[in-house]
PQR file of N, CA, C, O and H, with PARSE charges and radii, in Angstrom:
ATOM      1  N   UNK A   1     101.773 200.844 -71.712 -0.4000 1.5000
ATOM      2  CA  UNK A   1     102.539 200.241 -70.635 -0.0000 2.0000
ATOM      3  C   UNK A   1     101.901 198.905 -70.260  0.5500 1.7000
ATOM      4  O   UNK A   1     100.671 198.862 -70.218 -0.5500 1.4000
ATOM      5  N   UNK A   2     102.642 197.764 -69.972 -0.4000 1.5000
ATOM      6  CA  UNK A   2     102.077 196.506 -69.802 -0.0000 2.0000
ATOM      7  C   UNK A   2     102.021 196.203 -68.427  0.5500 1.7000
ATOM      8  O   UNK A   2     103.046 196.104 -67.754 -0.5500 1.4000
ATOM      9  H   UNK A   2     103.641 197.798 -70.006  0.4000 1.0000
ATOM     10  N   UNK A   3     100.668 196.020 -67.879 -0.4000 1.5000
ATOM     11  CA  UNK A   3     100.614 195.178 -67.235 -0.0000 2.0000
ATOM     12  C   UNK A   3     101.694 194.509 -66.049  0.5500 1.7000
ATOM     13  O   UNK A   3     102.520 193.758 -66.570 -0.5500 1.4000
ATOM     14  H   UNK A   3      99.835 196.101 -68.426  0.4000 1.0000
ATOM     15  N   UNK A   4     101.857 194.684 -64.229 -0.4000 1.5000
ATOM     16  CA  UNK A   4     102.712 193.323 -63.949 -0.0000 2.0000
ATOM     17  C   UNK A   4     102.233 192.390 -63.690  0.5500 1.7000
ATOM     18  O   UNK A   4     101.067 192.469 -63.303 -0.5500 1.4000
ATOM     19  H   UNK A   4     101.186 195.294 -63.806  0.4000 1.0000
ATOM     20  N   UNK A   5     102.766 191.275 -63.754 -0.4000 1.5000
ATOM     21  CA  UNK A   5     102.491 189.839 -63.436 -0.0000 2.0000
ATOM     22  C   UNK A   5     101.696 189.807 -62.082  0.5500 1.7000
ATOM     23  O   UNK A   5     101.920 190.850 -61.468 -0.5500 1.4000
ATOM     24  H   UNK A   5     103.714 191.211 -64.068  0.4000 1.0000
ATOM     25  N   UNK A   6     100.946 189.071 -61.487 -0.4000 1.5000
ATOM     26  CA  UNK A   6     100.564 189.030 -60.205 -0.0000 2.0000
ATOM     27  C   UNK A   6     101.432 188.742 -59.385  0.5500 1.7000
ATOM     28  O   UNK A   6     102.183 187.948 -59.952 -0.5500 1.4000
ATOM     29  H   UNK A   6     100.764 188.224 -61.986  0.4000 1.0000
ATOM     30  N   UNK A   7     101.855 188.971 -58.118 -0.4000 1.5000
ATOM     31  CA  UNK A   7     103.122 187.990 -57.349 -0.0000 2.0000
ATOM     32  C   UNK A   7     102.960 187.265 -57.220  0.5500 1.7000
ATOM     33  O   UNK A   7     103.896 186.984 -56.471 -0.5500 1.4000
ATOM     34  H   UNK A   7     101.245 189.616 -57.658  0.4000 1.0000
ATOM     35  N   UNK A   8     102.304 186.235 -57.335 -0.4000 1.5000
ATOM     36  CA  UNK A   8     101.956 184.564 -56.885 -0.0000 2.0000
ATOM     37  C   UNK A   8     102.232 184.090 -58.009  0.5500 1.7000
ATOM     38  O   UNK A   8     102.223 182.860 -58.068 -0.5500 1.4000
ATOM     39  H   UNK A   8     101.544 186.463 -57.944  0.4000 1.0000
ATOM     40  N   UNK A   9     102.574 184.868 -59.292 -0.4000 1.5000
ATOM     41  CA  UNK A   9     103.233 184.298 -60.861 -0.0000 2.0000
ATOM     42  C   UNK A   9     104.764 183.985 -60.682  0.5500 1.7000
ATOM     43  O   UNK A   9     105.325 183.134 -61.372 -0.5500 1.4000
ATOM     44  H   UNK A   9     102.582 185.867 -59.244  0.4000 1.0000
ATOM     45  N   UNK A  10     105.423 184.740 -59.691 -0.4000 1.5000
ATOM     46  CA  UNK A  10     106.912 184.639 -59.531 -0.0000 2.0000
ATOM     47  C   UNK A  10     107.114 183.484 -58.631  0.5500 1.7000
ATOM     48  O   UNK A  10     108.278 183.322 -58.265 -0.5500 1.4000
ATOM     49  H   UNK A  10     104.967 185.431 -59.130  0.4000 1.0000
ATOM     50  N   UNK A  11     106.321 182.730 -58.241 -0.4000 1.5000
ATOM     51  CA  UNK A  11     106.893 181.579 -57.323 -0.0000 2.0000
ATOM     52  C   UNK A  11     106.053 180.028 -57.896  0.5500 1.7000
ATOM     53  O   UNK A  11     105.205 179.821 -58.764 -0.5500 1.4000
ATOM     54  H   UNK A  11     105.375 182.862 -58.538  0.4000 1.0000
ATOM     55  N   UNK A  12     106.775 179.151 -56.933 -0.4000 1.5000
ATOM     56  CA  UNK A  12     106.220 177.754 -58.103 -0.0000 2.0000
ATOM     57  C   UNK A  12     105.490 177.647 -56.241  0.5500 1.7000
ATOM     58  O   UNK A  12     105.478 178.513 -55.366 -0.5500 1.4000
ATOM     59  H   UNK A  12     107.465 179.320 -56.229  0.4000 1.0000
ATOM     60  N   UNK A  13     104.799 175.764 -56.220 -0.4000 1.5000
ATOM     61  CA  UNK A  13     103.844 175.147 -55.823 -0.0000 2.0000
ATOM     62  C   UNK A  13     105.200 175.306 -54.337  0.5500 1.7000
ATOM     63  O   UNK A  13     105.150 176.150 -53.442 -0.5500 1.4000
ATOM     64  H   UNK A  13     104.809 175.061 -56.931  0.4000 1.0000
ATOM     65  N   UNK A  14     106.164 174.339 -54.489 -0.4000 1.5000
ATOM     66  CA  UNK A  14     107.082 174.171 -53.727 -0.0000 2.0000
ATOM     67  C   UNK A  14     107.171 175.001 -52.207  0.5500 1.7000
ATOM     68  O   UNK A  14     107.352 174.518 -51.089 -0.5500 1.4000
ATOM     69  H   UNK A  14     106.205 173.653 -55.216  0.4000 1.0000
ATOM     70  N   UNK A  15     106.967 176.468 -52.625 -0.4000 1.5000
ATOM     71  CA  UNK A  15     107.161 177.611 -51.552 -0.0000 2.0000
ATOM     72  C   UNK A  15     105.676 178.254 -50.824  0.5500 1.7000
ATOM     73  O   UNK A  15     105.547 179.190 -50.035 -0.5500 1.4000
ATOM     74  H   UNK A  15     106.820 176.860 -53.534  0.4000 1.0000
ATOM     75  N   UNK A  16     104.850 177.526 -51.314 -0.4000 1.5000
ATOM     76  CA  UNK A  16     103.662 177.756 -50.470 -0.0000 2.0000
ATOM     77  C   UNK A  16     103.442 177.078 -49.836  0.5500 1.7000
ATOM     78  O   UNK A  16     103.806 175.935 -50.110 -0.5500 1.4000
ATOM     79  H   UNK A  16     104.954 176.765 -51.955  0.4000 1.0000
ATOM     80  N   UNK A  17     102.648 177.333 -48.476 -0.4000 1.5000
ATOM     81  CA  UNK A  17     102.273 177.143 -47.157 -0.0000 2.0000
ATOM     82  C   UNK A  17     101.261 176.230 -47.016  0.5500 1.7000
ATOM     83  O   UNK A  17     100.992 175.806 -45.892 -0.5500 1.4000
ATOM     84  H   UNK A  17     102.352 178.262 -48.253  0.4000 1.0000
ATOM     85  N   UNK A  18     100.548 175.797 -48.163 -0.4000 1.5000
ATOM     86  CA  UNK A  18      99.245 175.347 -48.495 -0.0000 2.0000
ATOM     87  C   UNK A  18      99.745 173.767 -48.837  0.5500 1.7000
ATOM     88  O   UNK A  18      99.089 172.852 -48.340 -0.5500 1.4000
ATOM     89  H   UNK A  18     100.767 176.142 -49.076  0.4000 1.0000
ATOM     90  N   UNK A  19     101.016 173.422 -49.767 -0.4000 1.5000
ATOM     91  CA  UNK A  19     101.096 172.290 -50.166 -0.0000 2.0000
ATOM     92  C   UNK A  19     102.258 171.851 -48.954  0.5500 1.7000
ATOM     93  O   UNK A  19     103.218 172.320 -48.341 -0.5500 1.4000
ATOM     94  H   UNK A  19     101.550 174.165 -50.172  0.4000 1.0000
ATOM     95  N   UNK A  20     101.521 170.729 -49.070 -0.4000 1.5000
ATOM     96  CA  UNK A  20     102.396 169.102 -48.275 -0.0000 2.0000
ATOM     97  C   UNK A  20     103.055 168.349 -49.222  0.5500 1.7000
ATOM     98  O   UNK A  20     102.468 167.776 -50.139 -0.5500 1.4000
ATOM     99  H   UNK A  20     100.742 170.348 -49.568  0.4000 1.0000
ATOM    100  N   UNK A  21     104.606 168.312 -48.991 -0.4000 1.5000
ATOM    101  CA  UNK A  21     104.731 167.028 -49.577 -0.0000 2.0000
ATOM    102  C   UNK A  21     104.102 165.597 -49.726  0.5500 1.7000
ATOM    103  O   UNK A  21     103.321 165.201 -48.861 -0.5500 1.4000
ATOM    104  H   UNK A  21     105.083 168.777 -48.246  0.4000 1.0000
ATOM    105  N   UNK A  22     104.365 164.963 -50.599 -0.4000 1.5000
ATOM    106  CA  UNK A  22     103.578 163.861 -50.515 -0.0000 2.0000
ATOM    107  C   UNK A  22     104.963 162.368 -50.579  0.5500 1.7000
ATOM    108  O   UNK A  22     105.560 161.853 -51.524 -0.5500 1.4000
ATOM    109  H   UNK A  22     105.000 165.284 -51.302  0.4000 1.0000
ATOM    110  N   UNK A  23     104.991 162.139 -49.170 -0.4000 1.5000
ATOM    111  CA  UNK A  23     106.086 161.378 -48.826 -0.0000 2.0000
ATOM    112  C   UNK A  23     105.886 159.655 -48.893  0.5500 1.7000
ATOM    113  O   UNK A  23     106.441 159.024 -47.993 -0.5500 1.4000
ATOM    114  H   UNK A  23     104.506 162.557 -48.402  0.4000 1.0000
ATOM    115  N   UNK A  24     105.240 159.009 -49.761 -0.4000 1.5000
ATOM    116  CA  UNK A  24     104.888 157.959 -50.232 -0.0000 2.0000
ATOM    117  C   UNK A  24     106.009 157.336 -50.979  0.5500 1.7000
ATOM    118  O   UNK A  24     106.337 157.886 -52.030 -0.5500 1.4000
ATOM    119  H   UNK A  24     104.789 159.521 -50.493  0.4000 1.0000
ATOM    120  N   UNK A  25     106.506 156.505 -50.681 -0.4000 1.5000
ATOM    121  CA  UNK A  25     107.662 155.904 -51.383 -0.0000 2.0000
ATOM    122  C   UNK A  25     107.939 156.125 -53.034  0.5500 1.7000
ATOM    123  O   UNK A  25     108.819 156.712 -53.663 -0.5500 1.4000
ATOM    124  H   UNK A  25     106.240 156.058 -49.827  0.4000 1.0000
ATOM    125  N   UNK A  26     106.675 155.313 -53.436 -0.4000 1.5000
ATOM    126  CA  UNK A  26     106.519 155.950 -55.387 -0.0000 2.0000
ATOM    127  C   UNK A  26     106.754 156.985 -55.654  0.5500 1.7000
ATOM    128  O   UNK A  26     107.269 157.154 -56.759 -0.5500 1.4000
ATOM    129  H   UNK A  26     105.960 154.836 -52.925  0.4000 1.0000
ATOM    130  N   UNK A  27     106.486 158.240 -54.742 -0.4000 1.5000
ATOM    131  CA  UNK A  27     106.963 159.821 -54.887 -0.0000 2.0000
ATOM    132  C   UNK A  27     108.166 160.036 -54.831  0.5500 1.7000
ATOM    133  O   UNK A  27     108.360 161.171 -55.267 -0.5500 1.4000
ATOM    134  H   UNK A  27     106.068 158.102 -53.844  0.4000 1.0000
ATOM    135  N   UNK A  28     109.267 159.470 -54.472 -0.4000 1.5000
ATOM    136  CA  UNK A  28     110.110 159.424 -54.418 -0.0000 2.0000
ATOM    137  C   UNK A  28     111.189 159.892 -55.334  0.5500 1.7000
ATOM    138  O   UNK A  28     110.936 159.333 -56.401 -0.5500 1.4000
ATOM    139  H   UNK A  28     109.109 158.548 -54.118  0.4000 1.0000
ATOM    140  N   UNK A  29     112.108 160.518 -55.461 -0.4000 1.5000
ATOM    141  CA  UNK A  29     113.055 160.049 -56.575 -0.0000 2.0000
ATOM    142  C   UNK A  29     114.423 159.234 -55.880  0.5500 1.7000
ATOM    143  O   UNK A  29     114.471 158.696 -54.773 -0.5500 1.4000
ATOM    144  H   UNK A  29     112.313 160.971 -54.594  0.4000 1.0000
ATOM    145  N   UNK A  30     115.588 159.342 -56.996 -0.4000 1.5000
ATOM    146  CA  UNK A  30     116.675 158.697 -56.320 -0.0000 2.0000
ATOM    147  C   UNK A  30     117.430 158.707 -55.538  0.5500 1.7000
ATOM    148  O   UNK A  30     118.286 157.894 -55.190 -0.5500 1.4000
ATOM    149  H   UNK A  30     115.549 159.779 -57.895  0.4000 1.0000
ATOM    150  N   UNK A  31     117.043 160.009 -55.085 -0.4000 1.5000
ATOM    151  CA  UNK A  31     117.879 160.570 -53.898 -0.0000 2.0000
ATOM    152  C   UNK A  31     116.884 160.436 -52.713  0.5500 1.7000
ATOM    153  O   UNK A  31     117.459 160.701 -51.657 -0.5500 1.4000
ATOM    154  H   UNK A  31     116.348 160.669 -55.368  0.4000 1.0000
ATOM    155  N   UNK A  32     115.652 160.128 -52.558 -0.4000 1.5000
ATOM    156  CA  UNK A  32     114.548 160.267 -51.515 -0.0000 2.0000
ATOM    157  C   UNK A  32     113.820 161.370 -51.330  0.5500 1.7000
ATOM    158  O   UNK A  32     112.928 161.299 -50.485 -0.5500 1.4000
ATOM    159  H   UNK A  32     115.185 159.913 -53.415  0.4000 1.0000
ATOM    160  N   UNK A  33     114.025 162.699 -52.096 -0.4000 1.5000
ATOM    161  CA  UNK A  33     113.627 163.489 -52.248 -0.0000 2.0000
ATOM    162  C   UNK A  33     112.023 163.349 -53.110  0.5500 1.7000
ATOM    163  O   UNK A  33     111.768 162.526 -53.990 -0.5500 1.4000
ATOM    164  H   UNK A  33     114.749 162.756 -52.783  0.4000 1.0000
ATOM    165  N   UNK A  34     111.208 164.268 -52.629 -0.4000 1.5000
ATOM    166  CA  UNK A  34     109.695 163.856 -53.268 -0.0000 2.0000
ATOM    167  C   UNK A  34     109.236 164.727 -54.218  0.5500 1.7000
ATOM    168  O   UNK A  34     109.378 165.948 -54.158 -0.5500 1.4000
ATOM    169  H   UNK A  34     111.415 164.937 -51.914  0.4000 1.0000
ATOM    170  N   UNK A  35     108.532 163.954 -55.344 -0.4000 1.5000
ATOM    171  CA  UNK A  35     108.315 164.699 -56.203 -0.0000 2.0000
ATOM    172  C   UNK A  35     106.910 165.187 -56.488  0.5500 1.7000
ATOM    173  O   UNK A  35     106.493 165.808 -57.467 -0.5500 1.4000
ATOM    174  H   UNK A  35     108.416 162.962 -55.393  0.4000 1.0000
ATOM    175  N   UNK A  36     106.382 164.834 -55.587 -0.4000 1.5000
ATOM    176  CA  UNK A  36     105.032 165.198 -55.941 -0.0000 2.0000
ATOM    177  C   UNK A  36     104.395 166.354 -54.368  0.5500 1.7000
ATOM    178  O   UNK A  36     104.849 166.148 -53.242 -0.5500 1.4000
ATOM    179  H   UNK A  36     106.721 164.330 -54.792  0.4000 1.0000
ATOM    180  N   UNK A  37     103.642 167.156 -54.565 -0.4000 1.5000
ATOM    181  CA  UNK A  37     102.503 168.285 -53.407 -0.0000 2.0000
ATOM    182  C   UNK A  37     101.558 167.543 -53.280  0.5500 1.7000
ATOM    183  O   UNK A  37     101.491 166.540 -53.991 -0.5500 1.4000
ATOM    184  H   UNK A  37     103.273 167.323 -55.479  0.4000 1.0000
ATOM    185  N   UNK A  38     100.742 167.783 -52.505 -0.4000 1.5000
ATOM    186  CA  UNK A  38      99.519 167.709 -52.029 -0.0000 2.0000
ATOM    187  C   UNK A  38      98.953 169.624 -51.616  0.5500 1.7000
ATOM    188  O   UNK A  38      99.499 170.386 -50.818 -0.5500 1.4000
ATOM    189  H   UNK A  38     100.797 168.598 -51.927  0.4000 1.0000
ATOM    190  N   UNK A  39      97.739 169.897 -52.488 -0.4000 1.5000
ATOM    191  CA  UNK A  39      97.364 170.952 -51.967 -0.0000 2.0000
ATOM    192  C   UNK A  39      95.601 170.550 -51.472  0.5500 1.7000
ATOM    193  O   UNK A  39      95.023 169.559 -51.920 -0.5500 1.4000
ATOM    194  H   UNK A  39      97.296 169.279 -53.137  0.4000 1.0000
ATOM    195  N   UNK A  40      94.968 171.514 -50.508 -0.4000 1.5000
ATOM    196  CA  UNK A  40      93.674 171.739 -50.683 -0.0000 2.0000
ATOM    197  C   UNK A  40      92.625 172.328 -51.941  0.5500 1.7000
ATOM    198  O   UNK A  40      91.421 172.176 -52.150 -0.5500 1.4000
ATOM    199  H   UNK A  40      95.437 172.319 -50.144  0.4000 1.0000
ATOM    200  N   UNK A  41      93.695 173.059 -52.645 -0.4000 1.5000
ATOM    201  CA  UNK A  41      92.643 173.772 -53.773 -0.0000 2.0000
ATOM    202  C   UNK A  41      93.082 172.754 -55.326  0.5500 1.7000
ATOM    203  O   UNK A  41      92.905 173.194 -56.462 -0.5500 1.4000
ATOM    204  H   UNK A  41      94.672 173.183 -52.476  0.4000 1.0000
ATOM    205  N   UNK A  42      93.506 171.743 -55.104 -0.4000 1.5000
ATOM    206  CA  UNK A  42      93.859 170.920 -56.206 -0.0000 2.0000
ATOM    207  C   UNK A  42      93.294 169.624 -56.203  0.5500 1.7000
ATOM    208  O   UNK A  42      93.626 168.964 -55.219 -0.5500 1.4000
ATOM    209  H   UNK A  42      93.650 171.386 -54.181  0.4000 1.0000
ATOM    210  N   UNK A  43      92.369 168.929 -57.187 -0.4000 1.5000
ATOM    211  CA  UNK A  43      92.038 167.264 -56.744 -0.0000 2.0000
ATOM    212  C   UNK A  43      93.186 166.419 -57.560  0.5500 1.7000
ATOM    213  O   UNK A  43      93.408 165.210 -57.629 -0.5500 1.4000
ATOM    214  H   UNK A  43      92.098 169.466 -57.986  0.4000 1.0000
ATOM    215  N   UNK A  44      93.765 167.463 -58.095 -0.4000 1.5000
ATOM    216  CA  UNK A  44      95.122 165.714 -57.874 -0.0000 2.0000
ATOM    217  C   UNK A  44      96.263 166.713 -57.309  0.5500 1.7000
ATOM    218  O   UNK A  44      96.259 167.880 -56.917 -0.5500 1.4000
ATOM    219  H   UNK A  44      93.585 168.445 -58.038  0.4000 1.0000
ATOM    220  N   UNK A  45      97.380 165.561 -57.474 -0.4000 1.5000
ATOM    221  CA  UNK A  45      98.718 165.977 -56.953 -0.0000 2.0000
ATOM    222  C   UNK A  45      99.419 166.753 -58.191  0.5500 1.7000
ATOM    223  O   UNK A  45      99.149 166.590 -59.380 -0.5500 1.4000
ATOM    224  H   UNK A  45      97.383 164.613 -57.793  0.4000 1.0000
ATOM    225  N   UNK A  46     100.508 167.750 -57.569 -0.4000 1.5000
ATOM    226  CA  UNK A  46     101.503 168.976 -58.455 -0.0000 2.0000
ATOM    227  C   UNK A  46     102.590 168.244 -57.772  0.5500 1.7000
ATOM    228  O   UNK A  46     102.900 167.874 -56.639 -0.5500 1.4000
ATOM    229  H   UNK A  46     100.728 167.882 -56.602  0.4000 1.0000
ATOM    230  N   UNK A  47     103.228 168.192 -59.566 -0.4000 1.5000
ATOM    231  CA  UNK A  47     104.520 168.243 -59.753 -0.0000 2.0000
ATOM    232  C   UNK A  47     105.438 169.172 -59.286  0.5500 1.7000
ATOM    233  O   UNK A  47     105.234 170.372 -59.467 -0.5500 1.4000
ATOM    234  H   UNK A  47     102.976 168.492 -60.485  0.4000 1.0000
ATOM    235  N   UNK A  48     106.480 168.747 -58.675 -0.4000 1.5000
ATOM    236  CA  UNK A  48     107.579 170.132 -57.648 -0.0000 2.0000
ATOM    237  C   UNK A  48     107.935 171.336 -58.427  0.5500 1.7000
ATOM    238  O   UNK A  48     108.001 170.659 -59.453 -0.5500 1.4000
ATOM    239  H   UNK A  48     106.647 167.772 -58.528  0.4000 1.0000
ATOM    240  N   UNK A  49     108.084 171.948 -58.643 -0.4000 1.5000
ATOM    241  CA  UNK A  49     108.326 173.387 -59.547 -0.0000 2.0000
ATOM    242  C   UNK A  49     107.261 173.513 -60.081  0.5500 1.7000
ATOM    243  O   UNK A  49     107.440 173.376 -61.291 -0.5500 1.4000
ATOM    244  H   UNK A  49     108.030 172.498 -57.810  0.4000 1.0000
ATOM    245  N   UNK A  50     106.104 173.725 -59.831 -0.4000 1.5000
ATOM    246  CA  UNK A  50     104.784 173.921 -60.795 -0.0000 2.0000
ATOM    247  C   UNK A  50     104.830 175.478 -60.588  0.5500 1.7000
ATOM    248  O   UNK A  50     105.320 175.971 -59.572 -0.5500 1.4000
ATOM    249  H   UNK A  50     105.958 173.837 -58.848  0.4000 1.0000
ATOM    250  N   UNK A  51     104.476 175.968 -61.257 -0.4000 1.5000
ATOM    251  CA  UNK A  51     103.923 177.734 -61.190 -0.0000 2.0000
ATOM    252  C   UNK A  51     102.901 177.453 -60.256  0.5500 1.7000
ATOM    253  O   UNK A  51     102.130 176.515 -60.455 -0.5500 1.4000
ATOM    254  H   UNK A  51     104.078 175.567 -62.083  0.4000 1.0000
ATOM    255  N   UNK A  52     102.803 178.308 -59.071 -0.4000 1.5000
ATOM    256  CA  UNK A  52     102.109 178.785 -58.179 -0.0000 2.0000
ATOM    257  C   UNK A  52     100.353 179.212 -58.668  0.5500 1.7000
ATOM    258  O   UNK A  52     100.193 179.954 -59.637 -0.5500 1.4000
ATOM    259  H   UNK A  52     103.430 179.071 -58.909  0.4000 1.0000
ATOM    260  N   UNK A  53      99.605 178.876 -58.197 -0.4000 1.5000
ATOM    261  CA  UNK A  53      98.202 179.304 -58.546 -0.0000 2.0000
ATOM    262  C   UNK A  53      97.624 180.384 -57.697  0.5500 1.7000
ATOM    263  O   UNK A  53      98.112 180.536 -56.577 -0.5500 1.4000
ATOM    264  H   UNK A  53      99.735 178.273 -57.410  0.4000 1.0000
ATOM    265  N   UNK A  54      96.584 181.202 -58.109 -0.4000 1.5000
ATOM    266  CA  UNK A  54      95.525 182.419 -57.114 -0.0000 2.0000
ATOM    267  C   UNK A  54      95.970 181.749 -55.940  0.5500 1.7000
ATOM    268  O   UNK A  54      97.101 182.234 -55.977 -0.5500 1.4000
ATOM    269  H   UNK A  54      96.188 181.078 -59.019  0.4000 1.0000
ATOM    270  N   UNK A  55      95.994 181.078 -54.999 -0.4000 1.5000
ATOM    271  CA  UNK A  55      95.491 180.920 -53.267 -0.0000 2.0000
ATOM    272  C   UNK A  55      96.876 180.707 -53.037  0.5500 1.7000
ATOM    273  O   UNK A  55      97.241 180.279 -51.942 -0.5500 1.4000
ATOM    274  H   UNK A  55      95.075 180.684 -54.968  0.4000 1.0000
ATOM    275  N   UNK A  56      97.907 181.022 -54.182 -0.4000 1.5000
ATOM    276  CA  UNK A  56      99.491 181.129 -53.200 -0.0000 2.0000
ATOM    277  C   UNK A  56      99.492 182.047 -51.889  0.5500 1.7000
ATOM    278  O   UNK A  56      98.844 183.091 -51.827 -0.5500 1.4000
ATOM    279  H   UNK A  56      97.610 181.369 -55.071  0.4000 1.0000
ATOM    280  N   UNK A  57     100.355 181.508 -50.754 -0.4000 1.5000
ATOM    281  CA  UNK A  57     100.650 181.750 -49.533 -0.0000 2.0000
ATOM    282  C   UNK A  57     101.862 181.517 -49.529  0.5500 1.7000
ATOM    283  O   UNK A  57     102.081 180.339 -49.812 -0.5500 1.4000
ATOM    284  H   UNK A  57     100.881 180.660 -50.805  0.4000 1.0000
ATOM    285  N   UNK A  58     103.254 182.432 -49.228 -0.4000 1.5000
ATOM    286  CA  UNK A  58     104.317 182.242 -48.836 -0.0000 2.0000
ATOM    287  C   UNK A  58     104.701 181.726 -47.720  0.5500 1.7000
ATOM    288  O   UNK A  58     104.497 182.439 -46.737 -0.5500 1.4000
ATOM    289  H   UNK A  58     103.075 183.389 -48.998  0.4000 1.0000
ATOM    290  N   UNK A  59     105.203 180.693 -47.533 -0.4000 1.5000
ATOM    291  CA  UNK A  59     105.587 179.747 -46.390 -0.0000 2.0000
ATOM    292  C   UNK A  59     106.346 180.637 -44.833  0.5500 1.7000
ATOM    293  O   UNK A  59     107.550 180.883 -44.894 -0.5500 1.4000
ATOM    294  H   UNK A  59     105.368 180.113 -48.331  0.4000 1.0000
ATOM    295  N   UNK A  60     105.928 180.860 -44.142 -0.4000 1.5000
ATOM    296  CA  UNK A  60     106.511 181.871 -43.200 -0.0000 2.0000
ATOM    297  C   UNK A  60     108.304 181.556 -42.957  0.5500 1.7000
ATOM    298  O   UNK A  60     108.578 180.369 -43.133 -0.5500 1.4000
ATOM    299  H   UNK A  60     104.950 180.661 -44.092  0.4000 1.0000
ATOM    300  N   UNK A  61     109.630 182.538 -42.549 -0.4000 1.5000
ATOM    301  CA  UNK A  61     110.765 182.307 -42.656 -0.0000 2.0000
ATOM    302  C   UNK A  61     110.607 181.667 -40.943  0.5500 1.7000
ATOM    303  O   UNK A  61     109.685 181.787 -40.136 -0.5500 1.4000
ATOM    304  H   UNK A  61     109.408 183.503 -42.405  0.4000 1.0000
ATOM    305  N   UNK A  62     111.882 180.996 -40.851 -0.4000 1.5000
ATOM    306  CA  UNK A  62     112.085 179.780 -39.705 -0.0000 2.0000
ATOM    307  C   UNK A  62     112.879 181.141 -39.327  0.5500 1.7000
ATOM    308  O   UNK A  62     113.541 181.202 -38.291 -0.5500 1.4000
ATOM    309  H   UNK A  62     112.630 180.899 -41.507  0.4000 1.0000
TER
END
């Protein structure tokens, strides 16, 4: 029997609590929407849909 995935494998960078957008004009795309995170456990910036890493945190519901 195999193995499941960890849950922090089923979600990307986007939906954790940890990353900030990074709202710098160059981040930008054409719509104004940003393409780049800012996290604490990363020294550079993640691309938007990245697979989620160990210190995922689900963003609390509004």
């Amino acid at each position: 029997m195999a193995a499941q995935a960890p849950e922090y494998k089923k979600h990307v960078c986007d939906e954790c609590a940890l990353a900030e957008w990074d709202m710098k004009f160059p981040n930008l795309d054409m719509w104004g929407k940003p393409t780049l995170l800012r996290c604490p456990h990363q020294k550079f910036a993640i691309i938007r849909g990245t697979q989620a890493c160990g210190n995922f945190k689900m963003k609390e519901s509004k």
